[in-house]
C-alpha positions as CSV (number, residue, x, y, z in Angstrom):
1,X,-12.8,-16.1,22.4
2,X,-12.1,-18.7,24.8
3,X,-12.5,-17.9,28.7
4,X,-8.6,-17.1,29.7
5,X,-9.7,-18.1,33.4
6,X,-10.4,-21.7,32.2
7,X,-7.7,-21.6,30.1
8,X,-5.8,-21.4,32.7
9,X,-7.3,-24.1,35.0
10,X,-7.0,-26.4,32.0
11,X,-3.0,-25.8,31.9
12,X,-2.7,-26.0,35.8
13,X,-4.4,-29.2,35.6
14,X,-2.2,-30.8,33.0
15,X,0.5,-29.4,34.7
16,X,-0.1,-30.6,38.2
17,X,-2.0,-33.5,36.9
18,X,-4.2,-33.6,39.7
19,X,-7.7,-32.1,40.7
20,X,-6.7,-31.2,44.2
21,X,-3.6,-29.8,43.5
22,X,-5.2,-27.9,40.7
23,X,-8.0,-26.5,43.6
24,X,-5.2,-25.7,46.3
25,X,-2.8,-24.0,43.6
26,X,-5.8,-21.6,41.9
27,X,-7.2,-21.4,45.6
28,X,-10.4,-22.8,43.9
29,X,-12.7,-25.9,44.8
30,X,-12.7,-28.8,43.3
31,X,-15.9,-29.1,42.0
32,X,-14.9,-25.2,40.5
33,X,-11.9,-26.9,39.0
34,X,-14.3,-29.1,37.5
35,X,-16.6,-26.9,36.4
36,X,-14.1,-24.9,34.3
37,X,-12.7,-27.6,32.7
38,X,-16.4,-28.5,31.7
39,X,-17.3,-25.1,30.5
40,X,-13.9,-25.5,28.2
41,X,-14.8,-28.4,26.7
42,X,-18.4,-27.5,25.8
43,X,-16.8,-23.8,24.4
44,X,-14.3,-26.1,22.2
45,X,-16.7,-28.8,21.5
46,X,-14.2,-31.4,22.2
47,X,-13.7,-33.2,25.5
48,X,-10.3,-32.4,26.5
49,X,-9.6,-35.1,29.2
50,X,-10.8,-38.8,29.3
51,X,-11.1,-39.5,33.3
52,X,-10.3,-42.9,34.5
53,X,-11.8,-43.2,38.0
54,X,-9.5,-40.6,40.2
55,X,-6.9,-39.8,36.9
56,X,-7.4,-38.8,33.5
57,X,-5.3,-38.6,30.1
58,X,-5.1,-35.9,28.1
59,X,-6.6,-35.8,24.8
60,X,-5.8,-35.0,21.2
61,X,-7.8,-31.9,21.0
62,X,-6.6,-31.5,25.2
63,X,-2.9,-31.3,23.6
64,X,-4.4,-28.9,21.3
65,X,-5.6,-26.6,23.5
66,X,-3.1,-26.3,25.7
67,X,-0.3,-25.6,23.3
68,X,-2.7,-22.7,22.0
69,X,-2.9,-21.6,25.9
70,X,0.7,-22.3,26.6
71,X,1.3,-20.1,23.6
72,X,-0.7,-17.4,24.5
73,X,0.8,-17.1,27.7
74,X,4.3,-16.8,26.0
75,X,2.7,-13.4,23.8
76,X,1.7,-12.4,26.7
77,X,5.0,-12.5,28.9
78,X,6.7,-11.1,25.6
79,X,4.0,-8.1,24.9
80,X,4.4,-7.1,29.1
81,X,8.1,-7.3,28.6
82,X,8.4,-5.4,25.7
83,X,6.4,-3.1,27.6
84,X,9.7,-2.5,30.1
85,X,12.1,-1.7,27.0
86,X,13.0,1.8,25.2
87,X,16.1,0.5,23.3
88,X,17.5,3.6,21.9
89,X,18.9,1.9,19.0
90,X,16.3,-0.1,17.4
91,X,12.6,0.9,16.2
92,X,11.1,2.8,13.5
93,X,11.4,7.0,13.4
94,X,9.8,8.8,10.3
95,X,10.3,12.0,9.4
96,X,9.3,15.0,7.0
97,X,11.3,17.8,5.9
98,X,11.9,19.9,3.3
99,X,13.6,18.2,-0.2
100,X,17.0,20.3,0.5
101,X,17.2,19.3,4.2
102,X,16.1,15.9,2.7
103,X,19.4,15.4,0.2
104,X,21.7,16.8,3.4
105,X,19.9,14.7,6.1
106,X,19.3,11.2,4.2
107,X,23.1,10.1,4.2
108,X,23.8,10.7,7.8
109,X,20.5,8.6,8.4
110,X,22.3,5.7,6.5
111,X,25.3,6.1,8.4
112,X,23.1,6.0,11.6
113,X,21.0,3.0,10.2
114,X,24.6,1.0,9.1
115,X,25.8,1.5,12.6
116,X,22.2,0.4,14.4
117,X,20.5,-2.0,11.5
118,X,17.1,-2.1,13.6
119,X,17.1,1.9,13.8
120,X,15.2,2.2,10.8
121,X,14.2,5.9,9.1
122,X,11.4,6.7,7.0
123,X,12.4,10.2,5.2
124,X,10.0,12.2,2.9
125,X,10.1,15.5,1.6
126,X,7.0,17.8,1.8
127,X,6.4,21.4,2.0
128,X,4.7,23.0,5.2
129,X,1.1,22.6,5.1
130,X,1.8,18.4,4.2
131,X,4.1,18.3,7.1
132,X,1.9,20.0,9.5
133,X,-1.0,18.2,8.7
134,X,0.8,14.7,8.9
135,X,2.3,15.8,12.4
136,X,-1.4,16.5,13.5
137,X,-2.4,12.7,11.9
138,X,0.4,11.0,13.3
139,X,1.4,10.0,9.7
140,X,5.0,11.3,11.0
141,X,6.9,11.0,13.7
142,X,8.9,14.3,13.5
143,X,8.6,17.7,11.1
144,X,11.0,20.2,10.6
145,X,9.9,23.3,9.3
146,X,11.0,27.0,8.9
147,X,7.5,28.7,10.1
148,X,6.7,27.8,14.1
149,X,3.0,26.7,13.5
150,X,0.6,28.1,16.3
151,X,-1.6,25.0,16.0
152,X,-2.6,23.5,19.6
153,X,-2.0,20.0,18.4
154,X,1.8,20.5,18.1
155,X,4.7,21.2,19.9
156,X,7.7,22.8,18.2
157,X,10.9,23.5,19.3
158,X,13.7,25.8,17.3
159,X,16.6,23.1,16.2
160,X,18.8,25.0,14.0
161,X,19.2,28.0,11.1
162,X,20.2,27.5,7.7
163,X,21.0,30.1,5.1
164,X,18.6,31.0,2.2
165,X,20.9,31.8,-1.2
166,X,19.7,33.2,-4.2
167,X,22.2,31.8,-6.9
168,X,22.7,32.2,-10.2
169,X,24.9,31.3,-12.8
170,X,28.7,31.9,-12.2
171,X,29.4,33.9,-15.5
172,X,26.2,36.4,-14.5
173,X,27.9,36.9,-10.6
174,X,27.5,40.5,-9.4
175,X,27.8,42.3,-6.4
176,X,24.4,44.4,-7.0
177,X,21.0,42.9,-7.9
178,X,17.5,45.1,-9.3
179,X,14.7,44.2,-10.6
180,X,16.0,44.9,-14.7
181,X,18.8,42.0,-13.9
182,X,16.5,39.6,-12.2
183,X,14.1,39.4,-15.1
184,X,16.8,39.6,-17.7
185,X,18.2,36.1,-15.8
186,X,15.0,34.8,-15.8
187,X,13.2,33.1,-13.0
188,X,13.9,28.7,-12.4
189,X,11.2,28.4,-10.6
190,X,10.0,25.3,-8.4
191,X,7.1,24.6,-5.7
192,X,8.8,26.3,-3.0
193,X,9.9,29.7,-5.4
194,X,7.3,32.3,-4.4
195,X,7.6,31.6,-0.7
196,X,11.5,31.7,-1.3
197,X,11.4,34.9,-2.9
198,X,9.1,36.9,-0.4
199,X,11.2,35.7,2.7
200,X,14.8,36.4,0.5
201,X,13.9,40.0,-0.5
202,X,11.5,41.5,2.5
203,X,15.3,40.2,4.6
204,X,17.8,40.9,2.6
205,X,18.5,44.4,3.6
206,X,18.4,46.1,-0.1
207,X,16.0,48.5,-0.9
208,X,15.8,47.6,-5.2
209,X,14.9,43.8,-4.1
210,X,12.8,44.7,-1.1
211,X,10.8,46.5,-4.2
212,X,10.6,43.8,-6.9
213,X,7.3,42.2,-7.7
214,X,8.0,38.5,-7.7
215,X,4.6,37.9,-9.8
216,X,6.2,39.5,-12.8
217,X,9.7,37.9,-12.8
218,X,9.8,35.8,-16.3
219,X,10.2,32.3,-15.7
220,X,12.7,30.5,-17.6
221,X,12.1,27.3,-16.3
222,X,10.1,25.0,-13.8
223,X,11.7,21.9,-12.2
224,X,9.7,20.2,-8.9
225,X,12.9,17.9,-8.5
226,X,15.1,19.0,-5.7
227,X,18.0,17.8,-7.2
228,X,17.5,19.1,-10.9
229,X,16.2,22.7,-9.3
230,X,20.0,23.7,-9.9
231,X,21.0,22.1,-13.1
232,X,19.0,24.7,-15.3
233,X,20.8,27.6,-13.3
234,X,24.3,25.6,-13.6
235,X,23.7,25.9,-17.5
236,X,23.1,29.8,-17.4
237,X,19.5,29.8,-17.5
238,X,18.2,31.6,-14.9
239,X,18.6,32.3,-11.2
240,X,16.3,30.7,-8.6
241,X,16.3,30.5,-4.4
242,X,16.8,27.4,-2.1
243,X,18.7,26.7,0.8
244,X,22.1,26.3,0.7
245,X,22.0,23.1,2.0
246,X,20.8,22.3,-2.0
247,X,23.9,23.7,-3.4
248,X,25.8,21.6,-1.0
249,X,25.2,18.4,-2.5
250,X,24.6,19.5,-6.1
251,X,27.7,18.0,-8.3
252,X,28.1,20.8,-10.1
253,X,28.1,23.4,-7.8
254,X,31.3,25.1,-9.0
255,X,28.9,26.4,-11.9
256,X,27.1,28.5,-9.2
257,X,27.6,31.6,-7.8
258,X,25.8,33.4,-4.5
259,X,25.1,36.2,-4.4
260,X,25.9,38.1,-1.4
261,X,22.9,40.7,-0.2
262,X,23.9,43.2,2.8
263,X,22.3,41.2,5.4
264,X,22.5,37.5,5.3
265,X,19.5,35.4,5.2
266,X,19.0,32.9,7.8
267,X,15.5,30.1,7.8
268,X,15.0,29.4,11.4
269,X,14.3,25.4,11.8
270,X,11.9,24.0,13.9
271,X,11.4,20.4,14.7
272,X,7.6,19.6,15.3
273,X,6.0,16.3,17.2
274,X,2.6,16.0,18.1
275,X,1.7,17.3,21.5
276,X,1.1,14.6,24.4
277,X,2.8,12.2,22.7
278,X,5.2,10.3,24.7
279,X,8.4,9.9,22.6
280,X,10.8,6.6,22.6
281,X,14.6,6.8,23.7
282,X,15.0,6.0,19.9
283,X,13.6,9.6,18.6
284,X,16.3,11.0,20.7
285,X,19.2,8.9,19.0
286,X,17.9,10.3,15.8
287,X,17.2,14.0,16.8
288,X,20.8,13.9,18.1
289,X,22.1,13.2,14.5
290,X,19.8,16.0,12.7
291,X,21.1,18.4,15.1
292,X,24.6,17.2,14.9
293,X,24.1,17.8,10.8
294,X,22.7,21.2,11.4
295,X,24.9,22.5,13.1
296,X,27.7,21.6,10.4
């Protein structure tokens, strides 16, 4: 890499086009102007001025040179000023969440992204441990999860509730649930089923689902597409758990039924960053629209 001090004494000299006032502007010597230019030209292997007594003229590979330094200067000036800036509204924010939140999230990111074109999101759905362990990386920018992780390396903060539903298909609706009904439904089960299950029954408030052994519900069905997970239950077979920010956005939702346990069940959210890192203006404008969503 070339010397940026002679670099610079090269441009002040074409500049000023003068030794002296080359010296007196650097608050150098002359010889040390001189010397620099020197050192440049043996580091470039080209002689960069041709001296006429007291003058000189630039040469080809001179012009060369101090375009490259000229331009280098300009990065420069733009990398410190870009330094300054935290636009709110442009820049790149990626974030991992579950597939439900995903399907009720990823429309209002458009909207955001059709009203500021260089706010740009990256959205992915993962379960817990993959989110977690791309907060720590710095794969992601953001997480939201439903279990506060007690790992030093991130911070969390609670951002929002949304209901868990078991559903089933509208034609099997009932006011009471055991364990004989659940497995004569069957089970639709998908990646995030068992955890589903455990939080839905040890909350639910009822005694016969507090009791049933998930392990030994038949299973009627697997589907690890979000948006599918319902279909199989919309066409009566089986029953399955999900958030019901799923139903929500499932086109045939009017197939479904929830059923309603005594106490409601409610998936605290929490949005995860990594700790000690210092966040842009532009992870606020985007926090600001999950949250707005949330709270819907």
């Amino acid at each position: 890499m070339l010397n940026p001090i002679w670099l610079k004494t090269f441009v002040t000299l074409i500049d000023t086009g003068h030794f002296t006032k080359t010296a007196d502007k650097l608050f150098m010597t002359q010889p040390g102007v001189s010397q620099h230019i020197k050192k440049l030209e043996q580091a470039c292997g080209h002689a960069l001025i041709k001296r006429y007594n007291k003058s000189f003229e630039i040469t080809e590979a001179g012009k060369t040179v101090y375009d490259y330094a000229n331009h280098l200067d300009t990065q420069q000036a733009q990398m410190l000023q870009s330094l300054n800036q935290d636009d709110p509204r442009s820049g790149t924010v990626s974030l991992s969440c579950s597939g439900s939140l995903a399907l009720s999230l990823y429309p209002r990111l458009l909207d955001l992204q059709c009203k500021y074109p260089q706010l740009i999101t990256y959205l992915e759905a993962a379960p817990h441990h993959k989110i977690l362990a791309e907060i720590i990386s710095g794969d992601m920018d953001l997480g939201i999860v439903t279990h506060e992780p007690s790992d030093p390396r991130v911070d969390s903060e609670q951002f929002g509730q949304e209901p868990l539903c078991l559903m089933m298909p509208k034609p099997l609706a009932t006011k009471a649930l055991d364990e004989d009904q659940l497995k004569k439904i069957g089970l639709i089960r998908h990646p995030d089923a068992e955890h589903y299950l455990s939080l839905y029954f040890s909350r639910c408030g009822e005694e016969e689902l507090e009791r049933v052994n998930i392990h030994k519900l038949p299973i009627t069905g697997y589907v690890n597409q979000l948006n599918q997970i319902l279909l199989p239950v919309a066409k009566g077979h089986g029953f399955t758990i999900l958030p019901k920010s799923a139903l929500d956005t499932f086109p045939l939702r009017e197939q479904v039924a929830i059923y309603q346990p005594h106490k409601e069940v409610i998936e605290t959210l929490y949005l995860l960053t990594k700790r000690h890192r210092q966040l842009p203006a532009r992870f606020n404008t985007v926090k600001d629209v999950i949250r707005e969503q949330l709270q819907r």
